[in-house]
C-alpha positions as CSV (number, residue, x, y, z in Angstrom):
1,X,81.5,-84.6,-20.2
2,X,83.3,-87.1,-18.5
3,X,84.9,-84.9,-16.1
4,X,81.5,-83.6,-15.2
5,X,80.5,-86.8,-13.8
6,X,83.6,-87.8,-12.6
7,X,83.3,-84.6,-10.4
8,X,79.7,-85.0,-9.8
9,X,80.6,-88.6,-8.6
10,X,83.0,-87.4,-6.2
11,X,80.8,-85.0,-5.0
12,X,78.0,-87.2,-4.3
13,X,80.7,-89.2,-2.4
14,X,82.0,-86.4,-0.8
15,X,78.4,-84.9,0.5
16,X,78.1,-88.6,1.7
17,X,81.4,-88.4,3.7
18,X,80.2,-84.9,5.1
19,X,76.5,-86.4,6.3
20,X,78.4,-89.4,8.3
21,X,81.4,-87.1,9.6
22,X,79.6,-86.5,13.3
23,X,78.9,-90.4,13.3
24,X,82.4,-91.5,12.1
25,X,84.0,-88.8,14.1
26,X,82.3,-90.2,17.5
27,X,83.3,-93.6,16.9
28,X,86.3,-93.0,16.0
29,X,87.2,-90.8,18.9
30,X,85.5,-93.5,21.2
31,X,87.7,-96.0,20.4
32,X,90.9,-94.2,20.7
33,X,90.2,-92.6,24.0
34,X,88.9,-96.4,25.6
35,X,85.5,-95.7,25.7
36,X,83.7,-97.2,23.1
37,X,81.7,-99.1,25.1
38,X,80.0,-95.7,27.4
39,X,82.0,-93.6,29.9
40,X,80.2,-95.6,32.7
41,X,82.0,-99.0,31.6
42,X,85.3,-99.9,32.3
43,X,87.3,-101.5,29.8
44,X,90.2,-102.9,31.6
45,X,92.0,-105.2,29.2
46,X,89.9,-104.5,26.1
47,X,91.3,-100.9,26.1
48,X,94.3,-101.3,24.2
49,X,92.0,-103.4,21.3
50,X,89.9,-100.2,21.3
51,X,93.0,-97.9,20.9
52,X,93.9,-100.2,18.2
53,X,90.4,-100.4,16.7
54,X,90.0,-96.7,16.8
55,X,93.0,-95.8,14.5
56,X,92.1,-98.8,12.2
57,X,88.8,-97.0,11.8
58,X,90.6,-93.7,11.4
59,X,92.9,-94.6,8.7
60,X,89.5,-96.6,6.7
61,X,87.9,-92.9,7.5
62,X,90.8,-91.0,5.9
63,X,91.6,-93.6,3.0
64,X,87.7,-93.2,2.3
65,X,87.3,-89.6,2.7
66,X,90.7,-87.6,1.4
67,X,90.6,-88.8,-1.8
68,X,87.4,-87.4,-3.4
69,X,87.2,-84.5,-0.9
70,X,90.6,-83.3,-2.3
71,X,89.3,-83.8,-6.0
72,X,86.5,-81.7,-4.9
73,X,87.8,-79.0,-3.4
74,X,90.6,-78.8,-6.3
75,X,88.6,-78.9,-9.3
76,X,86.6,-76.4,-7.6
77,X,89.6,-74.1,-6.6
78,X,90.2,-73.6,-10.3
79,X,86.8,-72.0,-11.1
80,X,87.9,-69.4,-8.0
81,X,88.8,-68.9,-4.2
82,X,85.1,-67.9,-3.8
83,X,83.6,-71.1,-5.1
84,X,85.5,-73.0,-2.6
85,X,83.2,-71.3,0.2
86,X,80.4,-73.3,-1.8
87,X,81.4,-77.2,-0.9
88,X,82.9,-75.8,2.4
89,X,79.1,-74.8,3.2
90,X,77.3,-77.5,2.3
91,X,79.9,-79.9,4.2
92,X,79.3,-78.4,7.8
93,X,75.6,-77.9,6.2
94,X,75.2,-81.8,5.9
95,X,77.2,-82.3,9.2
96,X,75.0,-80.1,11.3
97,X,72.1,-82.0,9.5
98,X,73.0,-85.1,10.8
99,X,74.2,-84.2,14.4
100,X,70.6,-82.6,14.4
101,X,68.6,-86.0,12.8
102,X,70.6,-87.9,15.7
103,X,69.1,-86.2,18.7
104,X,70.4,-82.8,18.9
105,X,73.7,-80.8,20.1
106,X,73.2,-81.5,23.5
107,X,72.5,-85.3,22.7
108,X,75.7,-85.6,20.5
109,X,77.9,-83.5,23.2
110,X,76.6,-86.2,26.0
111,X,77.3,-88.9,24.1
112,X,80.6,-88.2,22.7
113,X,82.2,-86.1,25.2
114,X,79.8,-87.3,28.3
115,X,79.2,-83.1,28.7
């Protein structure tokens, strides 16, 4: 019983993690490429403090996220290879969710790549 809702905690936590990937993923890459502030700004000094913010952020991401993702995907492995396909889904599920709640594909492309 505990492992159940150890697992189901993770999960929960996980499914969380997958719904704010696209968000954390745009900041994050923002940052590290200098243009956290739009592509039509220009940083000048502050760039290397947005470098530096950008891998903070990425190591908080991956201290946040690895941990219960690779519980999940573990404990699940036992039960099979095919229930595996089962988290995998509802991770990019929840991700396209929210890049579609935010505005869209084209909105999320223009504002994170400037396409």
């Amino acid at each position: 019983m505990k492992s159940r809702i150890i697992y189901c905690l993770n999960f929960l936590w996980t499914c969380g993690i997958a719904f704010s990937f696209p968000i954390c993923f745009g900041w994050v890459f923002l940052d590290i490429t200098g243009h956290s502030k739009g592509y039509s700004y220009n940083l000048g000094s502050e760039k290397d403090i947005s470098i530096m913010f950008g891998f903070i952020e990425l190591l908080i991401w991956i201290v946040l996220s690895l941990p219960s993702n690779l519980y999940v995907f573990q404990k699940t492995m036992k039960k099979g290879k095919l229930y595996l396909l089962i988290p995998i889904a509802i991770y990019v599920t929840l991700a396209i969710i929210c890049i579609c709640l935010t505005g869209g594909w084209s909105a999320y492309f223009k504002g994170i790549f400037n396409i």
